[in-house]
PDB file of N, CA, C and O in Angstrom:
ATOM      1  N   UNK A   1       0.851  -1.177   0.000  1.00  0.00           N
ATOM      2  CA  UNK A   1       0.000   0.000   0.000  1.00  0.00           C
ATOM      3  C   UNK A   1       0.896   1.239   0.000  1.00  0.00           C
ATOM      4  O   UNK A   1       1.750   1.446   0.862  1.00  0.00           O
ATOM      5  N   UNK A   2       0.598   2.161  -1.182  1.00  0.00           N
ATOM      6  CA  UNK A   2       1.171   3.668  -0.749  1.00  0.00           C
ATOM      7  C   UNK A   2       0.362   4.741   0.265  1.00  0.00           C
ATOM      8  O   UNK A   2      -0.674   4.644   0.922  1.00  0.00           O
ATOM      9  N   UNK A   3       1.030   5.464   0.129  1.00  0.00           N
ATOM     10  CA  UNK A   3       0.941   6.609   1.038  1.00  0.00           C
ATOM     11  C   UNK A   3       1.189   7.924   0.365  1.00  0.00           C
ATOM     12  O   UNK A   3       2.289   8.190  -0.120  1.00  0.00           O
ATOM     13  N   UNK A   4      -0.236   9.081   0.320  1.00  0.00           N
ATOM     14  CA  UNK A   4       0.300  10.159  -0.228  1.00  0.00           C
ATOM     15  C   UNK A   4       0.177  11.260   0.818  1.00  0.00           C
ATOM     16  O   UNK A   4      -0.673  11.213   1.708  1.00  0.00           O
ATOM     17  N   UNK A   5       0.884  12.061   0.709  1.00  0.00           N
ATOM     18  CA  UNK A   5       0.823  13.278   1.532  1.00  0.00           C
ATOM     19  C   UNK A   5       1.172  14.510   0.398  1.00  0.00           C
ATOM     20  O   UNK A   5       2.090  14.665  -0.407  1.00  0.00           O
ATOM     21  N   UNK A   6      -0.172  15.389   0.797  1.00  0.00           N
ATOM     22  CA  UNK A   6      -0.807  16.248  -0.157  1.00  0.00           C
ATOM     23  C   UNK A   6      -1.224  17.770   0.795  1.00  0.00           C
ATOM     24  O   UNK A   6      -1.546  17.868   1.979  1.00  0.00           O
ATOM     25  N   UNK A   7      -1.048  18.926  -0.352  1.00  0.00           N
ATOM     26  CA  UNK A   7      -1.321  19.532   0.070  1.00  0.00           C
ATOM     27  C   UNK A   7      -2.676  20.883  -0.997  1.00  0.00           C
ATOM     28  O   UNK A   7      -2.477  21.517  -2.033  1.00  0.00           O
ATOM     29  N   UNK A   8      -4.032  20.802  -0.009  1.00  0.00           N
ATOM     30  CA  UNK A   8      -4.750  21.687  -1.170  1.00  0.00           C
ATOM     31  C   UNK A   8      -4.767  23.042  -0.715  1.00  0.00           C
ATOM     32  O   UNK A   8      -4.336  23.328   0.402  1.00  0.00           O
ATOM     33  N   UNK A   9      -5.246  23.919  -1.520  1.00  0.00           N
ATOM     34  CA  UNK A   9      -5.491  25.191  -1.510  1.00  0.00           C
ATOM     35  C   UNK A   9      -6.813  25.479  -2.211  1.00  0.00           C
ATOM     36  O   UNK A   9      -7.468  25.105  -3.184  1.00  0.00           O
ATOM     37  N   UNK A  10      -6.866  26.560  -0.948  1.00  0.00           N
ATOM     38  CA  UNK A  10      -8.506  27.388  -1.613  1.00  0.00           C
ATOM     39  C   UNK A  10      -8.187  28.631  -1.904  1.00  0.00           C
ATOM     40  O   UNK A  10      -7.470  29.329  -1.187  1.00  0.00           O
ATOM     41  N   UNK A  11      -8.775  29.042  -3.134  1.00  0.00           N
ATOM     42  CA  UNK A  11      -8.206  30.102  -4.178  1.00  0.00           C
ATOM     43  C   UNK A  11      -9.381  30.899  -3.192  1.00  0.00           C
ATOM     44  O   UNK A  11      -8.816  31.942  -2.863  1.00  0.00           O
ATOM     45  N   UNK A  12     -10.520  30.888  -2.679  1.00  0.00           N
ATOM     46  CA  UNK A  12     -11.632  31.916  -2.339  1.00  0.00           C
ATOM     47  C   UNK A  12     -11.470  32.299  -0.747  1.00  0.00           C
ATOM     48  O   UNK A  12     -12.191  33.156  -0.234  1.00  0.00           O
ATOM     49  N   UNK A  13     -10.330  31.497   0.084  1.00  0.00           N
ATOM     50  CA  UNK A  13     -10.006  31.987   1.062  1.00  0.00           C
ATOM     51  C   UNK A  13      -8.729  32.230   1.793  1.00  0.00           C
ATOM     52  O   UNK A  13      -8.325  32.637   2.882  1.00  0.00           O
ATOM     53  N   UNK A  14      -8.155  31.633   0.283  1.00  0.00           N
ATOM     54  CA  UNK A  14      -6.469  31.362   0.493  1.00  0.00           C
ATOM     55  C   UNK A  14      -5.924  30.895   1.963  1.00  0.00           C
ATOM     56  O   UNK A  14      -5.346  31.464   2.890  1.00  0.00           O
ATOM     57  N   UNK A  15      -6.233  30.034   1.798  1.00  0.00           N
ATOM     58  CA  UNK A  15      -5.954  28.507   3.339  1.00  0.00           C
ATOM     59  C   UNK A  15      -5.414  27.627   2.090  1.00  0.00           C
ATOM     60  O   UNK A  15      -5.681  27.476   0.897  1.00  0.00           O
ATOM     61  N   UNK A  16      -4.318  27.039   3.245  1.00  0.00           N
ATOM     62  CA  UNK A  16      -3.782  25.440   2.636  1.00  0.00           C
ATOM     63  C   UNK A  16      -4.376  24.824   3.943  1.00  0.00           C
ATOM     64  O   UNK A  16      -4.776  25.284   5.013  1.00  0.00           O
ATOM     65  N   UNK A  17      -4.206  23.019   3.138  1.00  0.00           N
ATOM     66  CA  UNK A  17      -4.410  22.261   4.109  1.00  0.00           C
ATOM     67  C   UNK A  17      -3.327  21.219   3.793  1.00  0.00           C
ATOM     68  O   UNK A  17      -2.763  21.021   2.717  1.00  0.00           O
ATOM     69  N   UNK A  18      -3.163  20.596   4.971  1.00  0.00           N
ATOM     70  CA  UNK A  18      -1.977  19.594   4.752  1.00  0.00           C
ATOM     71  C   UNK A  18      -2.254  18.129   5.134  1.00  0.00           C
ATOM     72  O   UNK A  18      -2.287  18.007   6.359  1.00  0.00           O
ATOM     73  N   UNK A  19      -2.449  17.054   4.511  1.00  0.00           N
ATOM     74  CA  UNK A  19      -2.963  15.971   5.279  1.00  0.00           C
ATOM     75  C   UNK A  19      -2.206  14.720   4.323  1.00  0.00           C
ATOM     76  O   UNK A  19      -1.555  15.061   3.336  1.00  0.00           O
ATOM     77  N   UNK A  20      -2.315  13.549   4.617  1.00  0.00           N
ATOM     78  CA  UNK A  20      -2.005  12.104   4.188  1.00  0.00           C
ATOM     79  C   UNK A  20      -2.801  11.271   4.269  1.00  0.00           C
ATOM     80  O   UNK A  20      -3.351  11.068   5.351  1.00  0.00           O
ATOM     81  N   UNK A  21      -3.221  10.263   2.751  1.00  0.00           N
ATOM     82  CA  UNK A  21      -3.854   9.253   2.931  1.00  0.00           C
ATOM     83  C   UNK A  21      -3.476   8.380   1.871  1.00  0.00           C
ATOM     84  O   UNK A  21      -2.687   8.630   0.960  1.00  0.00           O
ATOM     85  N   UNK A  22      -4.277   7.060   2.131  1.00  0.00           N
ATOM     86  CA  UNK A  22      -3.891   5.980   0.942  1.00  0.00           C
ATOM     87  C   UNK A  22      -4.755   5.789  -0.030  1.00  0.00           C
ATOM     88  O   UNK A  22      -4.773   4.653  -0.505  1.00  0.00           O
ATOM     89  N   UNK A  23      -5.605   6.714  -0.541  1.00  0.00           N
ATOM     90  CA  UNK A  23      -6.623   7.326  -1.613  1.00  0.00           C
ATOM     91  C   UNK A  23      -6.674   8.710  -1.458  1.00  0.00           C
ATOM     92  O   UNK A  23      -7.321   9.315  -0.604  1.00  0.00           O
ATOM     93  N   UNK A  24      -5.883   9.232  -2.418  1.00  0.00           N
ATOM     94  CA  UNK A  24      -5.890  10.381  -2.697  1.00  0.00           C
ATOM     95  C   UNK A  24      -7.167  10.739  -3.684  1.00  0.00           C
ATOM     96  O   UNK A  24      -6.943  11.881  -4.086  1.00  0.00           O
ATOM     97  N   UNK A  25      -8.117  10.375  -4.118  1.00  0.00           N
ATOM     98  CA  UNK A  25      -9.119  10.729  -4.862  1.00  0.00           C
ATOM     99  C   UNK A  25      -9.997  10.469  -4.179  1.00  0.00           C
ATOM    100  O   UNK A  25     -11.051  10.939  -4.607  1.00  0.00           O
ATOM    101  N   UNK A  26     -10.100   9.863  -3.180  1.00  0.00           N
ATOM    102  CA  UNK A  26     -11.398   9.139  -2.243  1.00  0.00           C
ATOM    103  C   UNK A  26     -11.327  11.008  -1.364  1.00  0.00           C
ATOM    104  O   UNK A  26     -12.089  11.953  -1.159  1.00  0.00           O
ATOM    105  N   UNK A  27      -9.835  10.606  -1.099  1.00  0.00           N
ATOM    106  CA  UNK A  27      -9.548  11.637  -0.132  1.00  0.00           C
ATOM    107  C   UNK A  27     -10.456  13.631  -0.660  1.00  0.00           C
ATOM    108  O   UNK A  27     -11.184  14.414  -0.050  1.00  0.00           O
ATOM    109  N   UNK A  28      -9.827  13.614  -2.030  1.00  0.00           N
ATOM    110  CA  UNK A  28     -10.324  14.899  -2.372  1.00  0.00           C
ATOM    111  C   UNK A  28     -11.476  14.916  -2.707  1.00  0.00           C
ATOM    112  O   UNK A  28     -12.094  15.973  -2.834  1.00  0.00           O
ATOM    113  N   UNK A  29     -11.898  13.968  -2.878  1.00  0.00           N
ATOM    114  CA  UNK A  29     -14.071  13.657  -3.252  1.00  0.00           C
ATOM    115  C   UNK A  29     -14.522  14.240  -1.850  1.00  0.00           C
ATOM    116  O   UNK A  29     -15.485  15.006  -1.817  1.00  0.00           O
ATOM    117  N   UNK A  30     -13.699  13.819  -0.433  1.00  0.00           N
ATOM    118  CA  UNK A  30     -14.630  14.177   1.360  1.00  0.00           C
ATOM    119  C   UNK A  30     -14.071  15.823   1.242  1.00  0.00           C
ATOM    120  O   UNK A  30     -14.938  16.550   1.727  1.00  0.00           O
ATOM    121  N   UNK A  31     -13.195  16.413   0.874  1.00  0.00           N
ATOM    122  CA  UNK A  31     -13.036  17.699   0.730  1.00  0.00           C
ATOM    123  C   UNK A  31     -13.938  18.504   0.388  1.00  0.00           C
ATOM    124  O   UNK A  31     -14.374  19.597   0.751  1.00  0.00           O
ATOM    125  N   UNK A  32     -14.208  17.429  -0.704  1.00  0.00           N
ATOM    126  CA  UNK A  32     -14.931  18.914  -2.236  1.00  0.00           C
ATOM    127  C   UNK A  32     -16.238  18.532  -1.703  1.00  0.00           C
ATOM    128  O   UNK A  32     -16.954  19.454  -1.313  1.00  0.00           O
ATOM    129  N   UNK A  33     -16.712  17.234  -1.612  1.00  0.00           N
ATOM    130  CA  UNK A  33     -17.753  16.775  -2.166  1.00  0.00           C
ATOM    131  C   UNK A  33     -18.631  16.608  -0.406  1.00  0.00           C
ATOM    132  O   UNK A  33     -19.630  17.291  -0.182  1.00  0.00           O
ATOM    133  N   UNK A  34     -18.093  15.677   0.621  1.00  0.00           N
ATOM    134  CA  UNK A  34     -18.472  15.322   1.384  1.00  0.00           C
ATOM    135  C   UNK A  34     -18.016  15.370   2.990  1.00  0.00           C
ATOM    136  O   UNK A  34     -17.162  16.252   3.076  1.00  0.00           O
ATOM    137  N   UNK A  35     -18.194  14.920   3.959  1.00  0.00           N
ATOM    138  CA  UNK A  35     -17.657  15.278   5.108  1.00  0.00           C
ATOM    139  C   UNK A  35     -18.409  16.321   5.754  1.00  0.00           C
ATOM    140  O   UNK A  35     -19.559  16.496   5.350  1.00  0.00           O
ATOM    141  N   UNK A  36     -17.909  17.144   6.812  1.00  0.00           N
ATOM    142  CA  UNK A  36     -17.984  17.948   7.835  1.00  0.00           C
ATOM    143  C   UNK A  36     -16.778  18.503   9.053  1.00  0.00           C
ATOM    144  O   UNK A  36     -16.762  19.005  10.177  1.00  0.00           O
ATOM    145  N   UNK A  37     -16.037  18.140   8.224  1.00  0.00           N
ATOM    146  CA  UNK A  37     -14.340  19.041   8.783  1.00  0.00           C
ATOM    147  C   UNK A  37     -13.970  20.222   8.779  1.00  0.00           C
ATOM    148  O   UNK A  37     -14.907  20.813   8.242  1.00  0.00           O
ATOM    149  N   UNK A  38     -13.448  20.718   8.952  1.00  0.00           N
ATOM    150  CA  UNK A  38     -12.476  22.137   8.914  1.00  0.00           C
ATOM    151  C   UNK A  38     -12.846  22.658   7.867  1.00  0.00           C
ATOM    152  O   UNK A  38     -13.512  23.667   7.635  1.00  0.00           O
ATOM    153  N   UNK A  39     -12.102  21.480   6.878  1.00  0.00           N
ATOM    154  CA  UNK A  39     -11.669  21.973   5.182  1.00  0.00           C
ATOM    155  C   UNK A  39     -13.089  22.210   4.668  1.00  0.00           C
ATOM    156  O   UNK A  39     -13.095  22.730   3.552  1.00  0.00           O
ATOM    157  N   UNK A  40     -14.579  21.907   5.314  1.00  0.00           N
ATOM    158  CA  UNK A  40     -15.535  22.218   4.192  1.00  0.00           C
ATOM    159  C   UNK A  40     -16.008  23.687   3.821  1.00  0.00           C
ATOM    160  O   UNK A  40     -16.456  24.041   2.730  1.00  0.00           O
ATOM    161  N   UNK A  41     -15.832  24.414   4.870  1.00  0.00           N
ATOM    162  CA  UNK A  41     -16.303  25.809   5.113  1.00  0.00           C
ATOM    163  C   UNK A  41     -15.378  26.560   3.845  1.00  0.00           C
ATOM    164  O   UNK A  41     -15.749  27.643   3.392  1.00  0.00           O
ATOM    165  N   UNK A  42     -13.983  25.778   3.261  1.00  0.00           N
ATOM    166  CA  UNK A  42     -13.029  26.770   2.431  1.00  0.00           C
ATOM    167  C   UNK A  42     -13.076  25.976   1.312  1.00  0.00           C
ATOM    168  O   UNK A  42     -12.025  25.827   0.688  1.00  0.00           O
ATOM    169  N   UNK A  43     -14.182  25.377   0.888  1.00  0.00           N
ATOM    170  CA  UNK A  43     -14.278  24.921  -0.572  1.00  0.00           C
ATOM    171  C   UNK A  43     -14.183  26.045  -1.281  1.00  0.00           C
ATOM    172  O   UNK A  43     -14.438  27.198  -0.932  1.00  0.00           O
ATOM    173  N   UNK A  44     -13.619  25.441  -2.772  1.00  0.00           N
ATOM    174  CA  UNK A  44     -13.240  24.671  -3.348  1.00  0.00           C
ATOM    175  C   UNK A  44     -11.949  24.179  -3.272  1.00  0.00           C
ATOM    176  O   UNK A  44     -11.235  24.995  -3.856  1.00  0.00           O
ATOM    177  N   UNK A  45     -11.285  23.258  -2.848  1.00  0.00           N
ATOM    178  CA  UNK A  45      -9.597  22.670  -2.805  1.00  0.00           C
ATOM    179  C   UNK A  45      -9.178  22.768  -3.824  1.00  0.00           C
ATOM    180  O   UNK A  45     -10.017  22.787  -4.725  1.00  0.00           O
ATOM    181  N   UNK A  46      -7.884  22.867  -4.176  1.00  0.00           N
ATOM    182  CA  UNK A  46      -7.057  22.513  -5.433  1.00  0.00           C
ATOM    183  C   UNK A  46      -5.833  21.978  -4.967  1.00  0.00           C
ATOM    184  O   UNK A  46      -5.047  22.466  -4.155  1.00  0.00           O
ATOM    185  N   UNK A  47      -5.775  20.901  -5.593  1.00  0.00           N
ATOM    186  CA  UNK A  47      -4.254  20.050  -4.806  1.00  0.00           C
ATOM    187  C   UNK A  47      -2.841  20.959  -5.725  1.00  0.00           C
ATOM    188  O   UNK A  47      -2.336  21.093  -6.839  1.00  0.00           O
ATOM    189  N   UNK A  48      -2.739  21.359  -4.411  1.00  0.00           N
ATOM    190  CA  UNK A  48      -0.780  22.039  -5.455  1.00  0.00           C
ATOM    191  C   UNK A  48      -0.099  21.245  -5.434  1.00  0.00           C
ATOM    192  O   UNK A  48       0.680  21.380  -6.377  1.00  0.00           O
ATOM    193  N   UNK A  49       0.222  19.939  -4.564  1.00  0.00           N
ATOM    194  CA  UNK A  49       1.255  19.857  -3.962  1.00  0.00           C
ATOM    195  C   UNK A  49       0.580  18.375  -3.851  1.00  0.00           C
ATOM    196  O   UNK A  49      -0.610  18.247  -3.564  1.00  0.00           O
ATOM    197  N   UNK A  50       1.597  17.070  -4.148  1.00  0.00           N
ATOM    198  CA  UNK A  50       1.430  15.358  -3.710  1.00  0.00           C
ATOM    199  C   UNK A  50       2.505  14.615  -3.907  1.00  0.00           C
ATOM    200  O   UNK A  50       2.682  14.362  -5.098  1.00  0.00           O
ATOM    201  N   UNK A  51       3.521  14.042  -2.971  1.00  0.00           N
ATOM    202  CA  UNK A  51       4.236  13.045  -2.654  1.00  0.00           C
ATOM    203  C   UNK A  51       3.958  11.793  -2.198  1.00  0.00           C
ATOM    204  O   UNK A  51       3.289  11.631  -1.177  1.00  0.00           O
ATOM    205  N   UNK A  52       4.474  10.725  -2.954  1.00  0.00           N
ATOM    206  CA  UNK A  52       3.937   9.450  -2.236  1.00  0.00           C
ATOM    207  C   UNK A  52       5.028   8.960  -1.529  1.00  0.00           C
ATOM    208  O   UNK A  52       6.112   9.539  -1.596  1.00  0.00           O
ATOM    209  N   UNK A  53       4.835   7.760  -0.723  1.00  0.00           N
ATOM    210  CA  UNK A  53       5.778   7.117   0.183  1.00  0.00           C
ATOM    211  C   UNK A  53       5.128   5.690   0.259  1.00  0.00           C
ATOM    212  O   UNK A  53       3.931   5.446   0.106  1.00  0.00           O
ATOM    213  N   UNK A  54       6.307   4.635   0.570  1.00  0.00           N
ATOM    214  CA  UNK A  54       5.297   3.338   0.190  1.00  0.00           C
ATOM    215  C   UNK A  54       5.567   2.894   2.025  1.00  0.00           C
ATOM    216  O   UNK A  54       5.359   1.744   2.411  1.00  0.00           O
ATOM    217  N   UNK A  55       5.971   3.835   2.832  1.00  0.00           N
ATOM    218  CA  UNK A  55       6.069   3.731   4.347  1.00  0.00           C
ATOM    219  C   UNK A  55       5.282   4.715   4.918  1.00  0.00           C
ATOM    220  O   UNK A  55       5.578   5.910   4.951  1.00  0.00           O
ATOM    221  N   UNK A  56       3.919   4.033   5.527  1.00  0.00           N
ATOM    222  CA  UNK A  56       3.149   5.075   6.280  1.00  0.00           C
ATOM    223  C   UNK A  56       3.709   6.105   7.005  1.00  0.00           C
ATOM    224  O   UNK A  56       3.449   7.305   6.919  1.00  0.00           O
ATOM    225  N   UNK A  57       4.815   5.323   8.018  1.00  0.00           N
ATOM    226  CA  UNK A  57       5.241   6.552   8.906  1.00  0.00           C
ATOM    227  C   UNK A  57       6.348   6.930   7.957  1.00  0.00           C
ATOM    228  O   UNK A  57       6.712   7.787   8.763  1.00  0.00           O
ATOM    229  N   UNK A  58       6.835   7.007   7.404  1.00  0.00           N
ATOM    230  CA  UNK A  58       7.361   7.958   6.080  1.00  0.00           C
ATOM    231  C   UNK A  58       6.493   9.319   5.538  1.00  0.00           C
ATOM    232  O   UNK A  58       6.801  10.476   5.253  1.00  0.00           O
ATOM    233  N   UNK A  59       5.528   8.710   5.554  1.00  0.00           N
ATOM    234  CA  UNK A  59       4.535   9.950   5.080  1.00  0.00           C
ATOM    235  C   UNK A  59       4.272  11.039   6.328  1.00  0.00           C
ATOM    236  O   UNK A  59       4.379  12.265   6.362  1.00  0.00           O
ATOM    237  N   UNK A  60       3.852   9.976   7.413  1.00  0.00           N
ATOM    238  CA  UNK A  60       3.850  10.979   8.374  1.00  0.00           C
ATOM    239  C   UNK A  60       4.699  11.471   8.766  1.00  0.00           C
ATOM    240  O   UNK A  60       4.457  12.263   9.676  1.00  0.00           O
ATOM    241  N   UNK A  61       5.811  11.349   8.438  1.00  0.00           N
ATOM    242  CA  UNK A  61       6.854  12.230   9.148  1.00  0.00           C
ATOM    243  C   UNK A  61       7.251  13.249   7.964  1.00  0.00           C
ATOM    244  O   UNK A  61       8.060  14.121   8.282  1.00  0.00           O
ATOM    245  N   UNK A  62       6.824  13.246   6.760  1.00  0.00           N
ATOM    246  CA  UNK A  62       6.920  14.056   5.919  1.00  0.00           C
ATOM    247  C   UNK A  62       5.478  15.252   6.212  1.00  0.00           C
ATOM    248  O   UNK A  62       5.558  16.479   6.267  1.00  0.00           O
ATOM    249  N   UNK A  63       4.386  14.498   6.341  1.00  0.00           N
ATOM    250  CA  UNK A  63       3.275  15.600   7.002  1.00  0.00           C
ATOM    251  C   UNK A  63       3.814  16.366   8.179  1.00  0.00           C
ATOM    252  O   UNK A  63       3.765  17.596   8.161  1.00  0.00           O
ATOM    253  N   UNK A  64       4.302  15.745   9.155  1.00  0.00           N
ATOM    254  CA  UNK A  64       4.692  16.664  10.389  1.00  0.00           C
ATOM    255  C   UNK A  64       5.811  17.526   9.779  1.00  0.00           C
ATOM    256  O   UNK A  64       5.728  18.733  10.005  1.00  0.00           O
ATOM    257  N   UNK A  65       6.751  17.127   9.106  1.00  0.00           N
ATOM    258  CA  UNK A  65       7.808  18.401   8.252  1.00  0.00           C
ATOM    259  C   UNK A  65       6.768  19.480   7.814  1.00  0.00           C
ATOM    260  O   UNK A  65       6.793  20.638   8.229  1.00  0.00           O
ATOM    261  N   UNK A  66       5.875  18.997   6.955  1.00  0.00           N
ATOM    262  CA  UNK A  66       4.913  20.485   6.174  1.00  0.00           C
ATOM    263  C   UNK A  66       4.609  21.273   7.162  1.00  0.00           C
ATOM    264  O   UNK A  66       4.776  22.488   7.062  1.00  0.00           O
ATOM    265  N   UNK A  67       4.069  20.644   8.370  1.00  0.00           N
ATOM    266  CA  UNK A  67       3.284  21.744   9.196  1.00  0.00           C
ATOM    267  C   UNK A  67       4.600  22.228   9.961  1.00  0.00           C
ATOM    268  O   UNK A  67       4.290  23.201  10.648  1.00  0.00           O
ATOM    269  N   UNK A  68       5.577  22.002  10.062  1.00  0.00           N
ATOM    270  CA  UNK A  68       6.314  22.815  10.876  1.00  0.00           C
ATOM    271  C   UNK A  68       6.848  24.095  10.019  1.00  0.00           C
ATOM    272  O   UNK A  68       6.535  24.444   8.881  1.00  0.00           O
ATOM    273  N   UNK A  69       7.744  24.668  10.934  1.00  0.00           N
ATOM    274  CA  UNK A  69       7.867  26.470  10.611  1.00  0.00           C
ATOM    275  C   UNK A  69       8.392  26.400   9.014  1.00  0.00           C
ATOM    276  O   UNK A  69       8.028  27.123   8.087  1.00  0.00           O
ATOM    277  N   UNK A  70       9.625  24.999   8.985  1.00  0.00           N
ATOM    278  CA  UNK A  70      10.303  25.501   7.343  1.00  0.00           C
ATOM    279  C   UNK A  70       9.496  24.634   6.539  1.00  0.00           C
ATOM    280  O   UNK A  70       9.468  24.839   5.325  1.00  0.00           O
ATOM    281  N   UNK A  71       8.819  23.670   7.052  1.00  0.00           N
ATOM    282  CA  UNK A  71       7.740  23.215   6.219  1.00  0.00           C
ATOM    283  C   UNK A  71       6.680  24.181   5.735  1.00  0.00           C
ATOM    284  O   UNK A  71       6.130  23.798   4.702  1.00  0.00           O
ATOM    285  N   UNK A  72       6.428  24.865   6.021  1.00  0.00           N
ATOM    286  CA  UNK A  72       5.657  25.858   6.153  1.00  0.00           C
ATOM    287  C   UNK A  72       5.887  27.012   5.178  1.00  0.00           C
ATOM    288  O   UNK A  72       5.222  27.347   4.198  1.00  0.00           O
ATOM    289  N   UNK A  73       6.814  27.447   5.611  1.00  0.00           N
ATOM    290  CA  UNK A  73       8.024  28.079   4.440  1.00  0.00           C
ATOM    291  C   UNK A  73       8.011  27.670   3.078  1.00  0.00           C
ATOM    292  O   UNK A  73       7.782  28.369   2.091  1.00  0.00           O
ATOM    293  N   UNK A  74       8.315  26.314   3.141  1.00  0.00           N
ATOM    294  CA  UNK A  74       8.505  25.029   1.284  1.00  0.00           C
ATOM    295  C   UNK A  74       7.007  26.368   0.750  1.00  0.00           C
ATOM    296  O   UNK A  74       7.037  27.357   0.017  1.00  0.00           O
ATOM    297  N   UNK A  75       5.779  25.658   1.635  1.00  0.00           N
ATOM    298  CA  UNK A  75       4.393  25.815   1.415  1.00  0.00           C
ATOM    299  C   UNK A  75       4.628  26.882   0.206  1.00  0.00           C
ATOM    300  O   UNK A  75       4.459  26.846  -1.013  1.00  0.00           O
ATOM    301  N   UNK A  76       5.059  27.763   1.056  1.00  0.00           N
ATOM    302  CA  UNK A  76       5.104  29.509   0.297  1.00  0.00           C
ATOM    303  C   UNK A  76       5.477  29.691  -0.702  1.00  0.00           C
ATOM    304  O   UNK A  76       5.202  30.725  -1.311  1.00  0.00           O
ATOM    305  N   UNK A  77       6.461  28.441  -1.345  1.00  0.00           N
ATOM    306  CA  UNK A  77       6.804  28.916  -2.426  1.00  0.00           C
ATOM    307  C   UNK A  77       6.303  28.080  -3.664  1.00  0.00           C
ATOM    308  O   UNK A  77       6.667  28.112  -4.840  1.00  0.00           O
ATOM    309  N   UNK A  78       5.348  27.321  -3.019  1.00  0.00           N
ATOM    310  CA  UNK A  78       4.609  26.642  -3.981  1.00  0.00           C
ATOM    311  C   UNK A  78       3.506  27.569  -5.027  1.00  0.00           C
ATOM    312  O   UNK A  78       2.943  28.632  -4.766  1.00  0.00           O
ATOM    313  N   UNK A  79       3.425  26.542  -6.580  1.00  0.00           N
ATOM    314  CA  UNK A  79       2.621  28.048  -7.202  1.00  0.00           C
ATOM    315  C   UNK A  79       1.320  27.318  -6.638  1.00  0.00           C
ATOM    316  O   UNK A  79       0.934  26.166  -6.439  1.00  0.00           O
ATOM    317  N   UNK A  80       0.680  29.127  -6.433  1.00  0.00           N
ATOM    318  CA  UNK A  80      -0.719  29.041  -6.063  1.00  0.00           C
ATOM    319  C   UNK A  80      -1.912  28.847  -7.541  1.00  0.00           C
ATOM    320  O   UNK A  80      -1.909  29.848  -8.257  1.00  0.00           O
ATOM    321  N   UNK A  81      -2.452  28.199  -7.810  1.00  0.00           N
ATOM    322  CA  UNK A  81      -3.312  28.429  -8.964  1.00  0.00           C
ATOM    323  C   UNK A  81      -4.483  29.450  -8.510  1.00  0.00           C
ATOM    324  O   UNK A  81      -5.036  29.408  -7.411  1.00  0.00           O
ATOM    325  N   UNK A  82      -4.779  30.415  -9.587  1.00  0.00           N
ATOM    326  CA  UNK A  82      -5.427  31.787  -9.478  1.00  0.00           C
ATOM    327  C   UNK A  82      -6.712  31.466  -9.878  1.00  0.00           C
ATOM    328  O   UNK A  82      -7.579  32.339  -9.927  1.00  0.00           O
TER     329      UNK A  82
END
């Protein structure tokens, strides 16, 4: 099983979000489409950003890099789609 760790953006409130899973299309269907999280209030997502890893905690330790300060930083210089 892989592992992706992804990051979307909302062009209408300019928020990223940073998360990991092992369906990345299942994953962005509960974003856009379904759920009741955080991320629904800043629809529409756009994925900038996806790395896979075929080691779960690989991924997660690549998610905990994004959210920290220079992870955070990478974020910034990713292109934003307009």
């Amino acid at each position: 099983m892989s592992f992706t760790v992804y990051i979307l953006y909302s062009v209408a409130y300019n928020k990223h979000y940073t998360g990991f899973t092992s369906n990345l299309q299942e994953r962005m269907k509960s974003h856009n489409e379904l759920g009741h999280d955080w991320t629904k209030k800043y629809r529409p997502w756009q994925l900038i950003y996806e790395r896979n890893f075929e080691d779960k905690a690989e991924a997660m330790q690549h998610e905990k890099w994004l959210k920290s300060g220079v992870g955070r930083d990478f974020i910034k210089t990713l292109q934003h789609p307009n």
